[in-house]
C-alpha positions in Angstrom: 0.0 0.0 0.0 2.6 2.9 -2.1 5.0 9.1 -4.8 7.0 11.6 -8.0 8.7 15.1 -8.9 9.0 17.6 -11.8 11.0 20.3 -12.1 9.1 24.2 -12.0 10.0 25.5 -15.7 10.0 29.6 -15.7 9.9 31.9 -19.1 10.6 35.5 -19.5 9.5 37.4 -23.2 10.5 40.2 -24.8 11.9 43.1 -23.1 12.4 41.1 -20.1 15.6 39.1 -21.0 17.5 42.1 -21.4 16.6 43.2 -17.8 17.1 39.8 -16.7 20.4 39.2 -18.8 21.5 42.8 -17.1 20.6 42.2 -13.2 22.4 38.7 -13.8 25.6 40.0 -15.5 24.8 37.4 -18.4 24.4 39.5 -21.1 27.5 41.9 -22.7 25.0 44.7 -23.4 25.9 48.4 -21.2 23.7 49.2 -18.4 21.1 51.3 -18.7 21.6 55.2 -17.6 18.8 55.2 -15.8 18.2 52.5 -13.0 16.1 50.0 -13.9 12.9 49.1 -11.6 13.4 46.1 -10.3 11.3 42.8 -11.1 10.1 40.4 -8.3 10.7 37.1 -9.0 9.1 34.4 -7.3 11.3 32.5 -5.7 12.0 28.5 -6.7 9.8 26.1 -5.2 11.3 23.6 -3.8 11.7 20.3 -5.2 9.0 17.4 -3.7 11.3 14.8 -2.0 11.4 11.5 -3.7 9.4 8.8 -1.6 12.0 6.2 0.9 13.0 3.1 -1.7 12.5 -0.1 0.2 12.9 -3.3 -0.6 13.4 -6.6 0.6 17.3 -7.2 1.4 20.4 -5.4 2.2 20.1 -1.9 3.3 16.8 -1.0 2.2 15.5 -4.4 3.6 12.9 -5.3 6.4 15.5 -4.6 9.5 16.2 -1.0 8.1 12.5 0.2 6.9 12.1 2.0 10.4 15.0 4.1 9.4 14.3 4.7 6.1 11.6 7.2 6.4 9.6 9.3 9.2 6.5 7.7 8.1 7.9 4.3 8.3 8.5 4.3 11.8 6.1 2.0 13.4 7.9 -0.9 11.5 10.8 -0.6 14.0 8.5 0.7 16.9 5.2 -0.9 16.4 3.8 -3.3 19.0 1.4 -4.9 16.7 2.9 -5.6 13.6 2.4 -8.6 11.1 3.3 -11.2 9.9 2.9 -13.2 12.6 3.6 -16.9 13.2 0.4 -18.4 14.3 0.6 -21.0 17.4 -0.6 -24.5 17.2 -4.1 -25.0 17.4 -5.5 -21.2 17.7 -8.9 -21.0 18.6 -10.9 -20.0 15.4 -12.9 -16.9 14.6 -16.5 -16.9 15.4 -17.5 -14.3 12.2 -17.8 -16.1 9.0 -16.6 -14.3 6.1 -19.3 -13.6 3.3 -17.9 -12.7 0.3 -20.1 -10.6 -1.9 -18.1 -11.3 -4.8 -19.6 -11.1 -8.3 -17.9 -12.0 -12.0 -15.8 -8.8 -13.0 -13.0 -8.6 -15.2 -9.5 -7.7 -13.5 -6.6 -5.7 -14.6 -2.7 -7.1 -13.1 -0.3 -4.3 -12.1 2.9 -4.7 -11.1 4.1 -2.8 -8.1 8.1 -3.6 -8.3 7.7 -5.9 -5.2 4.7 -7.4 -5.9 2.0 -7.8 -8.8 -2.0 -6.7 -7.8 -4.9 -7.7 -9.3 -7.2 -5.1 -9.7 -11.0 -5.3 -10.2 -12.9 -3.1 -12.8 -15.8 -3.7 -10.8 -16.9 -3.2 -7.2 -16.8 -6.8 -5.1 -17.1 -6.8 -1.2 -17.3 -9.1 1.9 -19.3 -8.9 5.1 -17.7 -9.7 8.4 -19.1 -9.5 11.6 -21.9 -7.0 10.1 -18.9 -4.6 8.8 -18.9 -4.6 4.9 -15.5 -4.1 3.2 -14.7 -3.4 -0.1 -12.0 -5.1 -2.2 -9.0 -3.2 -2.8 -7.0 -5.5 -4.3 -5.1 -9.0 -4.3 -1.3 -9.6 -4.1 1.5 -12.0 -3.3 3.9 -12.8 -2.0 6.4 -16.4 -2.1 7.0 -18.0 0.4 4.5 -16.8 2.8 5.0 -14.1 5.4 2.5 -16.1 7.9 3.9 -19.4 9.1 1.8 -21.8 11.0 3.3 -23.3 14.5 6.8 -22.2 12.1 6.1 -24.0 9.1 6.0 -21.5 5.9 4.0 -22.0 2.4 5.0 -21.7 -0.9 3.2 -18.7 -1.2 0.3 -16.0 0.4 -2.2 -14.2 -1.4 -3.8 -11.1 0.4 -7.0 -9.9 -0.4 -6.9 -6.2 1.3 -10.3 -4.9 1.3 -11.7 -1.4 3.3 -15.0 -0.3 5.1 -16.6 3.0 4.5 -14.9 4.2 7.4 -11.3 3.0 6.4 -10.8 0.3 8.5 -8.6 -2.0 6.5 -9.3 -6.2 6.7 -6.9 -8.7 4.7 -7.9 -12.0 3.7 -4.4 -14.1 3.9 -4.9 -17.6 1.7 -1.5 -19.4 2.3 -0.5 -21.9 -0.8 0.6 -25.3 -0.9 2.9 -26.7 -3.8 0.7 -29.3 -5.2 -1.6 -30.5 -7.6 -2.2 -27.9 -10.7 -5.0 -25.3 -9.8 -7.2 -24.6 -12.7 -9.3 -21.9 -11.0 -5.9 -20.4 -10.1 -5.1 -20.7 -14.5 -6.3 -16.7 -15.3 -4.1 -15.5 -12.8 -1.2 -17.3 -13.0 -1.4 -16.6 -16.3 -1.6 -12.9 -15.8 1.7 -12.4 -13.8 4.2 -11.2 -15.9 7.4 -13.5 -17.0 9.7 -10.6 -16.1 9.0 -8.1 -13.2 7.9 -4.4 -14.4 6.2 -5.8 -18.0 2.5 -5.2 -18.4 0.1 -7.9 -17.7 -2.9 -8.8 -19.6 -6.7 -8.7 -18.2 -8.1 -11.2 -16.5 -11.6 -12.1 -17.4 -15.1 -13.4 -16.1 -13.2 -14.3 -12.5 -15.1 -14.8 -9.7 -12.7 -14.3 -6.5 -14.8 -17.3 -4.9 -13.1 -19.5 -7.1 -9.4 -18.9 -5.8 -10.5 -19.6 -2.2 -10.3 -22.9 -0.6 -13.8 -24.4 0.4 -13.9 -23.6 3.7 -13.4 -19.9 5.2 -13.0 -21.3 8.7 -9.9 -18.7 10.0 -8.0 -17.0 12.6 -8.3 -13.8 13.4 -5.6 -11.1 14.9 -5.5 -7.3 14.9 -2.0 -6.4 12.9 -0.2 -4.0 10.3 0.5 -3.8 7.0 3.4 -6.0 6.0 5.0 -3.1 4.0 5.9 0.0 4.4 4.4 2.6 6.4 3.7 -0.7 8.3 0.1 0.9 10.0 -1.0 -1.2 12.7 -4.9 -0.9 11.6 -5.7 -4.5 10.3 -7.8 -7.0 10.8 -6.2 -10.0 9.7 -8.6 -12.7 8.8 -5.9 -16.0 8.0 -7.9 -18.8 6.2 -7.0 -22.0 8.2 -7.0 -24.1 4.8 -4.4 -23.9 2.5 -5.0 -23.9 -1.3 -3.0 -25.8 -3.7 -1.2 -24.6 -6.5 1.0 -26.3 -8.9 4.7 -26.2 -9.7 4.7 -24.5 -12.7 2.1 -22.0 -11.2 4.5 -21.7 -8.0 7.6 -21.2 -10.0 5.6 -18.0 -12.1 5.4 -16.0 -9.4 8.8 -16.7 -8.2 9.5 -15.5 -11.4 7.9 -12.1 -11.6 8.9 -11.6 -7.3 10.6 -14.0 -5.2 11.7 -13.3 -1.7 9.6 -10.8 -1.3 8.2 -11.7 2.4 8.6 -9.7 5.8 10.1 -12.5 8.2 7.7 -12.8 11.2 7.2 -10.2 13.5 6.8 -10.8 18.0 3.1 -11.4 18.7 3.5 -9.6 22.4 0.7 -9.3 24.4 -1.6 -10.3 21.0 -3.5 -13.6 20.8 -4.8 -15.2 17.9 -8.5 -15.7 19.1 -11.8 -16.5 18.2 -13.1 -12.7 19.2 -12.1 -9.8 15.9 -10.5 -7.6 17.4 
């Protein structure tokens, strides 16, 4: 969840570059005899600072994003950061998820650490009588959630927003497996080298990439990139989908690596009660 600069051109006509040329001594023309009235200039405005780079290793890497930026400060500081490594045998969440998801077309875009799938069309989920509405999907491989330590191939996020910006994130962890055909579309849409446009993805219903049941845990978190805001409700599918080999190694293609290693759960619990 992710800024650009231009340069402030001014022009002077006329008259007004011999002046100029004059008061700057950049012109071999003779002064004037009489004094000339000076001209206020507004002065230069200055240039917009280019937005923290981040990424995932070295010194721009998840250790170092609290220093990297004002604004990233709560991923150093933050108490209530994810991901998270979930203990064995959490208790479950008591508010089913009801996805109001429809057919809609969906354009892929890639971010430079991750590729998002956009949807042309407004799709939604109910929890706990909150509606949210989808934002967007992403990945990343291998999973930023591990269960009682174990990490997945990969995790998809579906971030999604109420009206009053309360952000909640549908994690779906993938297992290297069997060959998903529902999971084709979007495999298909992530590029064969990071940064190239993707093509649309049609007549998906984001039903279909979920695993059967929505049974999941539920934790109050952050975002797992920068600015790191710890306003989340993390909703973690208990069930694992499979994708195949081929399917795995396409997004490893595109962006591999790119996972936060777990964060302390503190005084947190993993519960059955959103939080």
């Amino acid at each position: 969840m992710r800024s650009t600069s231009w340069p402030t051109q001014m022009s002077v006509v006329g008259s007004s570059v011999v002046l100029l040329a004059t008061l700057t001594g950049c012109a071999d023309a003779a002064a004037p005899d009489a004094p000339a009235t000076p001209t206020a200039t507004a002065a230069p405005s200055a240039p917009e600072q280019a937005p923290a780079q981040w990424s995932y290793e070295g010194a721009t890497g998840p250790q170092h994003w609290g220093e990297l930026a004002d604004e990233f400060t709560a991923c150093s500081s933050g108490t209530a950061q994810s991901p998270i490594d979930v203990p064995s045998d959490p208790a479950l969440s008591s508010a089913p998820i009801e996805p109001g998801y429809t057919p809609a077309d969906f354009q892929a875009r890639d971010t430079g650490h991750t590729v998002e799938l956009h949807a042309l069309s407004p799709q939604s989920i109910t929890v706990g009588g909150t509606e949210y509405a989808f934002q967007h999907m992403h990945y990343h491989a291998p999973s930023e959630h591990t269960v009682d330590g174990a990490a997945y191939a990969a995790e998809f996020h579906f971030v999604h927003r109420s009206e009053n910006g309360d952000l909640a994130v549908v994690g779906v962890l993938a297992a290297e497996g069997r060959h998903n055909a529902a999971w084709s579309s979007v495999s298909d849409a992530i590029p064969a080298t990071a940064g190239e446009d993707s093509p649309a993805v049609t007549g998906l219903t984001l039903t279909s990439l979920l695993p059967e049941s929505l049974d999941h845990y539920v934790y109050g978190g952050s975002l797992t990139t920068p600015p790191c805001s710890e306003d989340v409700r993390w909703l973690l599918l208990q069930s694992p989908i499979e994708l195949g080999a081929a399917q795995i190694a396409g997004l490893r293609s595109a962006h591999a690596g790119n996972n936060r290693p777990v964060q302390p759960l503190n005084d947190r619990q993993v519960s059955e009660v959103d939080q």
